[in-house]
NUZA-711253 format. One line per 4 residues: number of its first residue (from 1); their letters; for each residue z, y, x of C-alpha. Coordinates in pm, 1 decimal, m for minus. Layout:
<pts>
NUM = A = Z:Y:X ~ ...;
</pts>
This chain:
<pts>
1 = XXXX = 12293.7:7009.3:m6214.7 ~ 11976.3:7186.5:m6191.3 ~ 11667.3:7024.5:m6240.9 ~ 11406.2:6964.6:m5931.2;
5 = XXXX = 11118.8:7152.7:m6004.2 ~ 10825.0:6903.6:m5970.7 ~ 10507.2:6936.3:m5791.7 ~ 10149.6:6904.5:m5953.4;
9 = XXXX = 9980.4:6644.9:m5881.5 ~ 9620.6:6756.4:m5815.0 ~ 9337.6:6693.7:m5504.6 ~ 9198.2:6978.9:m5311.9;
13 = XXXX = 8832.2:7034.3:m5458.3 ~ 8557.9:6853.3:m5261.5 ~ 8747.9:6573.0:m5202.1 ~ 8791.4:6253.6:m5342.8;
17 = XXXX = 9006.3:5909.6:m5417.2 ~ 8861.9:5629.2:m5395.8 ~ 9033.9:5344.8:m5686.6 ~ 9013.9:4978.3:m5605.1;
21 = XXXX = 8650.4:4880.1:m5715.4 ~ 8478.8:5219.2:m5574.9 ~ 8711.6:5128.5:m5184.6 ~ 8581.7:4767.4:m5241.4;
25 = XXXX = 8220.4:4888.5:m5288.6 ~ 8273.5:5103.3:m4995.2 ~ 8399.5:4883.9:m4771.0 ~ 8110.7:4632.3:m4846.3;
29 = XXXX = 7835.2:4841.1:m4766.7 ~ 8017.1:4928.3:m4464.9 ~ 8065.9:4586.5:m4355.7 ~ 7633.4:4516.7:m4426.0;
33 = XXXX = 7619.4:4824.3:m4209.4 ~ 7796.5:4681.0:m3908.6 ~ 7651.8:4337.8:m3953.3 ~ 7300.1:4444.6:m3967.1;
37 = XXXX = 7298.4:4717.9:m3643.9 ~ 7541.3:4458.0:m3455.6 ~ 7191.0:4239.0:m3511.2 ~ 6973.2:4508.4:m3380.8;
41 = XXXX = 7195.0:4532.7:m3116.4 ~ 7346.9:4864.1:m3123.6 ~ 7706.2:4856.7:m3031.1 ~ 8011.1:5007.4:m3214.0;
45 = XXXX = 8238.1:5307.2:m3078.2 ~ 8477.0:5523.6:m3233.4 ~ 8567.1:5945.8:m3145.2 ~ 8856.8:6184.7:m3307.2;
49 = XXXX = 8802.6:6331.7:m3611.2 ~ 8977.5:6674.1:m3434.5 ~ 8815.6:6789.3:m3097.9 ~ 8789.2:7131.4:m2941.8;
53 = XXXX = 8574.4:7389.1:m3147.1 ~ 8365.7:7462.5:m2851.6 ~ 8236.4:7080.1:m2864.8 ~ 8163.7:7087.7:m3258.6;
57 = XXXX = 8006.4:7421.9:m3305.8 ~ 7629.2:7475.7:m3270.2 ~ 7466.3:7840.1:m3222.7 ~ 7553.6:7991.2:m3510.4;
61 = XXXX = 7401.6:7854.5:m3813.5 ~ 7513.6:7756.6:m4109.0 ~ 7662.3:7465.8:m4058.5 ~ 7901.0:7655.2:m3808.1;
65 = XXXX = 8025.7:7855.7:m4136.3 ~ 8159.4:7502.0:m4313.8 ~ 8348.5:7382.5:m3994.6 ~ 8737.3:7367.2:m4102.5;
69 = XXXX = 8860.6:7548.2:m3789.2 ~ 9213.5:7624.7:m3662.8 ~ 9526.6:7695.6:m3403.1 ~ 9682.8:7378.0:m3349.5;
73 = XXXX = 10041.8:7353.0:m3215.6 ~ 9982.9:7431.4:m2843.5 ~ 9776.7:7712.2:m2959.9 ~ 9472.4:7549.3:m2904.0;
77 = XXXX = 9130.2:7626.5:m3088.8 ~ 8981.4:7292.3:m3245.4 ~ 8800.5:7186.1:m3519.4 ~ 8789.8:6913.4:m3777.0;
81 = XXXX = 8418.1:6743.4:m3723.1 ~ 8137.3:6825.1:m3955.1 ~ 7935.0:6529.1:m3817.4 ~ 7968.0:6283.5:m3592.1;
85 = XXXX = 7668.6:6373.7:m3368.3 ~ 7855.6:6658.3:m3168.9 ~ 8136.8:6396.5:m3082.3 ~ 7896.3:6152.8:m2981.0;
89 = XXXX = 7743.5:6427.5:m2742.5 ~ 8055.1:6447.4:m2613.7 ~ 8122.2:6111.3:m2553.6 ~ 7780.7:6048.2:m2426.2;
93 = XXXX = 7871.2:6325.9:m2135.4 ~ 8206.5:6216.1:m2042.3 ~ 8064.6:5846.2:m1980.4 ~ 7758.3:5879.5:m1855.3;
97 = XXXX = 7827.7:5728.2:m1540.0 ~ 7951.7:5388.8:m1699.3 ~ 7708.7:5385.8:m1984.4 ~ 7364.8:5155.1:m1931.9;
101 = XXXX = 7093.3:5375.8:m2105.4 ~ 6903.5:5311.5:m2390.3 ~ 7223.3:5323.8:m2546.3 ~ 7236.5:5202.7:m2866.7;
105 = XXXX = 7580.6:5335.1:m3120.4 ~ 7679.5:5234.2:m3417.9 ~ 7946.8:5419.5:m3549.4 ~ 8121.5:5509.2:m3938.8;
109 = XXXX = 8394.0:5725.8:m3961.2 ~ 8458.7:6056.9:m4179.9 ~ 8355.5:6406.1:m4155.9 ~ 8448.2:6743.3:m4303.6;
113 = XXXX = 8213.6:7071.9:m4459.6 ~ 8379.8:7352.3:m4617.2 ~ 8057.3:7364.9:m4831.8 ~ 8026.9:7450.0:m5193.4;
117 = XXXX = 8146.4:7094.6:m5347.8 ~ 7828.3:6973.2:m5567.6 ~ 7667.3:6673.7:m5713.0 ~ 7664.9:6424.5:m5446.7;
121 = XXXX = 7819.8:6654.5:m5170.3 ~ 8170.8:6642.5:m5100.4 ~ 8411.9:6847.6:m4830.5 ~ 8541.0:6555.9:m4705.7;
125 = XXXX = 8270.1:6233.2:m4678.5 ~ 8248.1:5898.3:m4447.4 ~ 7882.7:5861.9:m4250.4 ~ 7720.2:5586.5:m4109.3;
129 = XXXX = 7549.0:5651.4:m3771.4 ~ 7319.8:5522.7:m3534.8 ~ 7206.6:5651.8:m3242.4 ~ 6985.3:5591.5:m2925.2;
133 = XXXX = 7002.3:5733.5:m2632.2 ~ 6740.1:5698.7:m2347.3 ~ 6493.2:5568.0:m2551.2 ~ 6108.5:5665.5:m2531.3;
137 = XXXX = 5898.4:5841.4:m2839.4 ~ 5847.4:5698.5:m3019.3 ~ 5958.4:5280.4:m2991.5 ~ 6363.7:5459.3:m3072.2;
141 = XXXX = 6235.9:5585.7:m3350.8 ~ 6058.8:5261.9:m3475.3 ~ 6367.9:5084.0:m3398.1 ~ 6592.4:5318.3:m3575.5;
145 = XXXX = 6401.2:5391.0:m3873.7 ~ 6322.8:4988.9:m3934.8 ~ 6662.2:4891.4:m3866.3 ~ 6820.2:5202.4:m4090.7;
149 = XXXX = 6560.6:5057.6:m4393.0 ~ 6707.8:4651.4:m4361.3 ~ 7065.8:4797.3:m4390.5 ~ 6967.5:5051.6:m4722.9;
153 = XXXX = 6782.5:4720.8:m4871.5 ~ 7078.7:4570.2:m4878.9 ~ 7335.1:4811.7:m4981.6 ~ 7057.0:4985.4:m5272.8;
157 = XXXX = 6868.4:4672.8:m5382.1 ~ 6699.0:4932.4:m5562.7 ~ 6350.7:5177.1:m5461.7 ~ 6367.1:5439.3:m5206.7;
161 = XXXX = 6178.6:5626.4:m4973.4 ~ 6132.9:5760.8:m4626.2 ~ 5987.0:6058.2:m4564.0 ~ 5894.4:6150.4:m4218.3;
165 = XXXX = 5769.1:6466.3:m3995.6 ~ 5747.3:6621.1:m3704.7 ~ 5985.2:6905.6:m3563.6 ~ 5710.5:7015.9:m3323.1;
169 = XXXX = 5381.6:6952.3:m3551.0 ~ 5564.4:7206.0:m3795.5 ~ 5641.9:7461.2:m3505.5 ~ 5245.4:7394.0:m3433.7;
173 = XXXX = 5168.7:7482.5:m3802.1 ~ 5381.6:7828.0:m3784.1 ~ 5227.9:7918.6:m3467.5 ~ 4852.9:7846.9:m3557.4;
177 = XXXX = 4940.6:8054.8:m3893.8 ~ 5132.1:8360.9:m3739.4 ~ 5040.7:8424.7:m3404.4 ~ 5326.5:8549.9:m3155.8;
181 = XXXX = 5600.9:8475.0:m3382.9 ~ 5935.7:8454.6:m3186.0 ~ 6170.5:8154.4:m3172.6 ~ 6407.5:8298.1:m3341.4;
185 = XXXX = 6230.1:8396.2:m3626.8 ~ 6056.5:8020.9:m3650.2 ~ 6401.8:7903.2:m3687.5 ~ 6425.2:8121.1:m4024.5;
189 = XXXX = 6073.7:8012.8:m4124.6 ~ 6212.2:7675.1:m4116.2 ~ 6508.6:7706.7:m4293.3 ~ 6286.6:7882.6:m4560.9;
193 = XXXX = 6032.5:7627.1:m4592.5 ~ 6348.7:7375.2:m4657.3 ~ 6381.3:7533.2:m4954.6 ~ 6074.6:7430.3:m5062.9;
197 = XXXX = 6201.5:7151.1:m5272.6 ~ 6482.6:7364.0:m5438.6 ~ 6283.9:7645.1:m5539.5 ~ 5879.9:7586.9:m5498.6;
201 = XXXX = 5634.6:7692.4:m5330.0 ~ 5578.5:8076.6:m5493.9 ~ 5931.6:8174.1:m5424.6 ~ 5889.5:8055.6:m5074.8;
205 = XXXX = 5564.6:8210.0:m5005.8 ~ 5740.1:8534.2:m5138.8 ~ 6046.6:8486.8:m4914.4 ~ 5784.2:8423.3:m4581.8;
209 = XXXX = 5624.7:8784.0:m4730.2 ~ 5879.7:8998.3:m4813.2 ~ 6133.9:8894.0:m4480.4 ~ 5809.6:8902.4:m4211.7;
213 = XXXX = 5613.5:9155.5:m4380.3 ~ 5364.5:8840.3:m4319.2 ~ 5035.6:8890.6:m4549.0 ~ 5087.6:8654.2:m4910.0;
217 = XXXX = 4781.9:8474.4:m4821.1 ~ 4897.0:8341.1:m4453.7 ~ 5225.5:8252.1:m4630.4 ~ 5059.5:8052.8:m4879.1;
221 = XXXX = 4798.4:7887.2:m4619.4 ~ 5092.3:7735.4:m4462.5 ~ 5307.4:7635.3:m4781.8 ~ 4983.5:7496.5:m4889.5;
225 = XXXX = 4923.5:7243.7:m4618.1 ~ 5293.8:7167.5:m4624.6 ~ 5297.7:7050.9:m4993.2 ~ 4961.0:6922.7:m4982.0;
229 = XXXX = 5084.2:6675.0:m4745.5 ~ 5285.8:6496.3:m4984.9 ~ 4947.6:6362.9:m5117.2 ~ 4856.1:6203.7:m4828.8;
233 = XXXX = 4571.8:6497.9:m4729.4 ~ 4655.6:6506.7:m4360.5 ~ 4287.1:6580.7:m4310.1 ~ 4302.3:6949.7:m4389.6;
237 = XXXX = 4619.9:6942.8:m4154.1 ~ 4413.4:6792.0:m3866.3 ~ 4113.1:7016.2:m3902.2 ~ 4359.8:7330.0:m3914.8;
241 = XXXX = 4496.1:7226.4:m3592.8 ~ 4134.8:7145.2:m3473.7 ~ 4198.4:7325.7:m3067.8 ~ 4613.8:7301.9:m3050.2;
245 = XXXX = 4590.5:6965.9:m2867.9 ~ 4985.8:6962.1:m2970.7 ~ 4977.0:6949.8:m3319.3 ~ 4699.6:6707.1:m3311.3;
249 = XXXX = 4919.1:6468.3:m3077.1 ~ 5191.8:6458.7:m3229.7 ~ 5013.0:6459.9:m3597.3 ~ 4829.2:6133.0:m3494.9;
253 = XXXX = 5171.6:5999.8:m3343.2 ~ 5334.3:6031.1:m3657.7 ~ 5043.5:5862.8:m3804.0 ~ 5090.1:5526.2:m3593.7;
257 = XXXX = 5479.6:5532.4:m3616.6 ~ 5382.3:5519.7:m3978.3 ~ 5146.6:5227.0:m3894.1 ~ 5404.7:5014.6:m3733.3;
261 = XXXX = 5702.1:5033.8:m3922.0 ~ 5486.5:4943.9:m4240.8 ~ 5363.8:4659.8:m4080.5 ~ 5688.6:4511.2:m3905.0;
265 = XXXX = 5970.0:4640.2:m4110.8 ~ 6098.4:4349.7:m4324.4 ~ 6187.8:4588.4:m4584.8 ~ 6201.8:4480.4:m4963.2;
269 = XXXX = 6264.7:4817.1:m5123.3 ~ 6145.2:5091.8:m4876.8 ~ 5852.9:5301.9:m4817.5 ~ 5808.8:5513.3:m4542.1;
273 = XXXX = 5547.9:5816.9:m4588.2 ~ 5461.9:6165.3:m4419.1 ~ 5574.8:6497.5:m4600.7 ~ 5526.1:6802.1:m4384.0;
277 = XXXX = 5790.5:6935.5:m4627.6 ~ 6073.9:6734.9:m4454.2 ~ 6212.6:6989.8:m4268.7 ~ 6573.2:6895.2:m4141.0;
281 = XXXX = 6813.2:7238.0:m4110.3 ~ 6976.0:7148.7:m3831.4 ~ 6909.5:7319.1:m3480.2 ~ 6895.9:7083.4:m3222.6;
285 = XXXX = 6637.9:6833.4:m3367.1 ~ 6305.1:6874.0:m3097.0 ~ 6071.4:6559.7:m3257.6 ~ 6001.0:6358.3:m3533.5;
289 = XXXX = 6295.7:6397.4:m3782.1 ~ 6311.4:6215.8:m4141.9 ~ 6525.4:6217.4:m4475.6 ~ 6543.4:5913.0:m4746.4;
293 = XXXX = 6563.3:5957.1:m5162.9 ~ 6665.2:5689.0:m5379.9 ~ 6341.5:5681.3:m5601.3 ~ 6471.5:5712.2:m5930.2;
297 = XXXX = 6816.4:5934.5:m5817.8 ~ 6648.2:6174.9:m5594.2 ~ 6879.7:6463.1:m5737.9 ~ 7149.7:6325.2:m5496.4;
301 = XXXX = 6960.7:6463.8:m5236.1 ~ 6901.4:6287.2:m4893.7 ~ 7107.5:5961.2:m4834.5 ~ 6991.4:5867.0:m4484.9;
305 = XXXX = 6881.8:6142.5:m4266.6 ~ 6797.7:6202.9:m3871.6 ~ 6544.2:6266.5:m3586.2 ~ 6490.2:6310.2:m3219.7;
309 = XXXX = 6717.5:6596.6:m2979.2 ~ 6622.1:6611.8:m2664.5 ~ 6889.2:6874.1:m2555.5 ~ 7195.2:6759.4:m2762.9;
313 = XXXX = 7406.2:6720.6:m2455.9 ~ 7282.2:7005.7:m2250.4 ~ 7641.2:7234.4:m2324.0 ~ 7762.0:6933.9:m2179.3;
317 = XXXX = 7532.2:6863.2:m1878.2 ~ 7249.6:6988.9:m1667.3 ~ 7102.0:6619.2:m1704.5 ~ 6870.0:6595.8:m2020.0;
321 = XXXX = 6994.3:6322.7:m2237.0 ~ 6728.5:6249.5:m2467.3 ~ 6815.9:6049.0:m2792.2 ~ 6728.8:5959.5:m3196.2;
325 = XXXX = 6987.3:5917.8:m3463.1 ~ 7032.5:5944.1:m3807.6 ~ 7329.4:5914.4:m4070.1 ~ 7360.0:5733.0:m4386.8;
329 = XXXX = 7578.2:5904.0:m4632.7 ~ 7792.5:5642.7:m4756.8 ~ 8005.4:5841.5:m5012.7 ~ 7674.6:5996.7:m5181.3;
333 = XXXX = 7529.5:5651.3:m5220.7 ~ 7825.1:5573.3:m5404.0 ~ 7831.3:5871.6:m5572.4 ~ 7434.5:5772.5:m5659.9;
337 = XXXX = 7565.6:5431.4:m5776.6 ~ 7856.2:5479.4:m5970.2 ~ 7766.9:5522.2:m6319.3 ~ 7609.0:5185.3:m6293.2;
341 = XXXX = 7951.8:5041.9:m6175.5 ~ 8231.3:4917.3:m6428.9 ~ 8518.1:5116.3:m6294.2 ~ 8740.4:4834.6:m6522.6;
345 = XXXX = 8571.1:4578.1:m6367.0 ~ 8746.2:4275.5:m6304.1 ~ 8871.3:4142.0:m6003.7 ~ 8634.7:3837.0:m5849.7;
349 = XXXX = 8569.2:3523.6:m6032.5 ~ 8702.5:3313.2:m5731.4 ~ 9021.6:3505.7:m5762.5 ~ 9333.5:3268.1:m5881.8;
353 = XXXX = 9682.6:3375.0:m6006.1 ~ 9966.4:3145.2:m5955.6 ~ 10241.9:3172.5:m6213.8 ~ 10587.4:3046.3:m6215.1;
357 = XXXX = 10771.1:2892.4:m6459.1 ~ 11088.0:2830.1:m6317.2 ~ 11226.0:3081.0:m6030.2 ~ 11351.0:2752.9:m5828.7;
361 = XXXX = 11035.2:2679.7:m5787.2 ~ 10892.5:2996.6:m5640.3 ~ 10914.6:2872.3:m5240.4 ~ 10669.0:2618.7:m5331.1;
365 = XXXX = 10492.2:2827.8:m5543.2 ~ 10433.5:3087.7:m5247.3 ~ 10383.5:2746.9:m5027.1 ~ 10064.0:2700.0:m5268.1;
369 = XXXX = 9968.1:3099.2:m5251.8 ~ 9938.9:3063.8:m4880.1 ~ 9747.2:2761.6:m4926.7 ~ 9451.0:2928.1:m5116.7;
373 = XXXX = 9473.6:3233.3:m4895.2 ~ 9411.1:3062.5:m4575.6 ~ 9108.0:2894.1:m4719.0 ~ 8971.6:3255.8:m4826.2;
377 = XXXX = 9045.0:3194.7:m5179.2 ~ 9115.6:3529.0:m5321.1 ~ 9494.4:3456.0:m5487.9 ~ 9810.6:3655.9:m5615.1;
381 = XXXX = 10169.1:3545.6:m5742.4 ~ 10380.4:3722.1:m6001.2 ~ 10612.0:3925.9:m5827.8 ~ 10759.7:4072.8:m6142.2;
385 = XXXX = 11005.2:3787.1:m6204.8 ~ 10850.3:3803.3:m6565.4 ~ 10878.4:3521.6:m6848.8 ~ 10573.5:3259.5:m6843.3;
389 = XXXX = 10416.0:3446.9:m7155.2 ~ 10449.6:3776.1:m6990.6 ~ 10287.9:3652.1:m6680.3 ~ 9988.7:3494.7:m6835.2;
393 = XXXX = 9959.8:3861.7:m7085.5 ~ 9954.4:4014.8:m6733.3 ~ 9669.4:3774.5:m6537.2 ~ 9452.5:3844.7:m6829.5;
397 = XXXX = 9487.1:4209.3:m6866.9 ~ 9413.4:4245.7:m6446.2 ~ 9130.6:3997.4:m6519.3 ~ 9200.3:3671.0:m6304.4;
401 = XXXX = 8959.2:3388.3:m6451.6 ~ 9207.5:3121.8:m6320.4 ~ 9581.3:3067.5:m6368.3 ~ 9795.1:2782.4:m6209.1;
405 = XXXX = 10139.1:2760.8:m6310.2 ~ 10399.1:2621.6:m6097.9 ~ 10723.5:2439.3:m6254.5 ~ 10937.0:2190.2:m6116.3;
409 = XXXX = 10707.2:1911.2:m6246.7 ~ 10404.7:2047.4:m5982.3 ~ 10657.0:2083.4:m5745.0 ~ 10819.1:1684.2:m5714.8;
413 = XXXX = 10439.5:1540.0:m5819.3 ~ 10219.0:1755.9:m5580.0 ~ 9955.0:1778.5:m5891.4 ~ 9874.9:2050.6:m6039.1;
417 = XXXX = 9702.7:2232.3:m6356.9 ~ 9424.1:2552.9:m6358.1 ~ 9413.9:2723.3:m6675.8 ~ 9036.2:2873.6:m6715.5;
421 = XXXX = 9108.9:3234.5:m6881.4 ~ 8791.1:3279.9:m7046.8 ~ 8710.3:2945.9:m7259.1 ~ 9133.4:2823.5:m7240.4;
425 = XXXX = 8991.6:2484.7:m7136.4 ~ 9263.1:2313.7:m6849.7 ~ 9178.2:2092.7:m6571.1 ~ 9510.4:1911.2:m6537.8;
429 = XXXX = 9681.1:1676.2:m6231.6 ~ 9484.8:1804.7:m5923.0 ~ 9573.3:1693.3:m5575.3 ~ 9664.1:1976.4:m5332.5;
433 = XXXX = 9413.2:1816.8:m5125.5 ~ 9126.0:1842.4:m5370.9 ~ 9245.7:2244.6:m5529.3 ~ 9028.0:2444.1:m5302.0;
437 = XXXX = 8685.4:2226.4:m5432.9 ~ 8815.5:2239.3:m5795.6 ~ 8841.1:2651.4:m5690.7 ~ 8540.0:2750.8:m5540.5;
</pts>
């Protein structure tokens, strides 16, 4: 007989398993997600993770080069989403006519980017979004921002920070610095200047120089303001802009979003502040757009990140539906997060393990496991048929902190004993009645 050859076992790079602790950490900050923008009454939906290319792809950028693109089987063109904005476009236009506007989505689900796997970016990674659509500048982005910083207090509990800008007080910037510049060539000044962070201000000054032929002291003049804004100097910002009534509006609206999110946002742990710097790569942002750093892991990059669109449904519709969202990134929080957790850490304190002792005893035993369950005690059985001994080896090793054992004594008296693991001290002859107190 020949042997079967066997197959490695091995993941595709840039994407991930998630073991019991890391899905259980997952899950919970999903669950504070849901809770908290249920609250601030934004309402849940769900899309497919495949749709036609046509709907996912943007105008050619880079994110169009990481969408995982095929032929189905009816020959059909689709695409795996790289976000879940482009879906929501989608499902924005198809119900539009049942929808009552501002309408606010919640939504989690995962997404795909054949990007170069890295330290906190992954091919395959779950987001967190929230969206409104119909709202005015800038009360959406008030509510989205303050209601995006209560749901990271409570799945950080830790510093972070909120940087904020302007799509259009940037474009006002570029303009006032290089006169006549065409759209498409703003676009690549943009995508420069978000490099500013990854390579500093002299390489992009010499990028703006070489690629435009622009002279090295207009470059720097703009890179200038832009990182000077980080300190808080917006005055040399608003006395550059002094005649483009634009940049001035919008500068100054910035300004009093800033205002009123410190000043009603119930945050703990965020800060909110203005950094021209924050310049958001994707296309179809059109207004105030913003990205969020834990404060002490800021080499994860941005874990919350969004703005305005005013034209995100327009391949969709002639009717301009304008709208503010952002993402959390759920998997790079965890990412962010995990060296802090225990990945041996031991199921929950509350959680019991029932042993039994004699195998004609088990019904009642399982009669006692459903018991616990349906009062949301956490609680497992041995389902190895294993000796007593063996059983209780087992309960410690997997970390349960209480053990009852079930024999035919428990079963004719109704009483019953709870080992505590950790100090071997027993609390002996409890009533069924009184086991979930003695539990909790």
């Amino acid at each position: 007989m020949t042997k079967e050859k066997k197959i490695k076992a091995q993941k595709l790079k840039g994407f991930q398993d998630f073991e019991p602790l890391l899905m259980k950490k997952k899950l919970e900050f999903l669950h504070l997600a849901q809770n908290l923008s249920a609250l601030a009454g934004y309402e849940p939906i769900d899309t497919p993770s495949l749709e036609y290319t046509e709907t996912i792809l943007g105008e050619g950028g880079e994110t169009d080069k990481q969408v995982f693109r095929f032929k189905d089987n009816g020959d059909r063109d689709v695409a795996l989403r790289f976000d879940l904005t482009m879906s929501f476009a989608r499902y924005i236009s198809e119900n539009q006519g049942t929808l009552i506007f501002p309408f606010k989505r919640f939504q989690y689900g995962k997404a795909w980017r054949a990007e170069k796997p890295q330290k906190g970016r992954f091919r395959e990674f779950t987001q967190c979004d929230l969206d409104i659509i119909g709202a005015a500048p800038y009360s959406g982005e008030i509510d989205l921002i303050s209601t995006f910083m209560n749901i990271l207090d409570q799945i950080l509990k830790e510093d972070f920070t909120v940087f904020v800008n302007h799509r259009r007080l940037i474009s006002s910037l570029i303009k006032k610095t290089f006169q006549g510049i065409s759209e498409s060539d703003e676009q690549t000044i943009l995508i420069n200047l978000d490099k500013l962070d990854k390579i500093g201000s002299e390489s992009v000054i010499r990028l703006l120089s070489d690629k435009f032929s622009f002279d090295t002291s207009s470059s720097r003049t703009l890179v200038d303001l832009i990182v000077n804004s980080k300190e808080d100097n917006l005055k040399a910002v608003a006395d550059y802009l002094k005649g483009h009534e634009t940049g001035i509006k919008d500068l100054e609206d910035l300004k009093e979003t800033v205002r009123i999110i410190e000043n009603s946002c119930l945050s703990k742990f965020g800060k909110i502040k203005i950094d021209l710097s924050t310049v958001r790569g994707l296309g179809y942002y059109t207004g105030m757009i913003f990205e969020t750093t834990i404060d002490h892991h800021q080499d994860f990059g941005a874990i919350c990140s969004g703005g305005r669109y005013d034209n995100l449904a327009e391949r969709f519709l002639s009717r301009q539906l304008s709208g503010v969202g952002g993402s959390i990134g759920i998997d790079r929080i965890l990412a962010a997060k995990v060296e802090r957790l225990n990945n041996h850490e031991t199921p929950s304190t509350d959680a019991v393990f029932i042993a039994v002792a004699e195998e004609k005893t088990r019904p009642y035993a399982f009669k006692i496991l459903e018991h616990l369950r349906k009062h949301k005690i956490i609680a497992n059985i041995d389902l190895k048929h294993q000796k007593l001994a063996q059983q209780f080896k087992w309960a410690n090793r997997a970390g349960y902190k209480k053990v009852i054992t079930i024999g035919e004594s428990e079963r004719q008296t109704g009483l019953l004993n709870v080992k505590y693991m950790e100090t071997g001290q027993q609390k002996k002859d409890i009533a069924i009645a009184d086991l979930v107190n003695e539990l909790l």
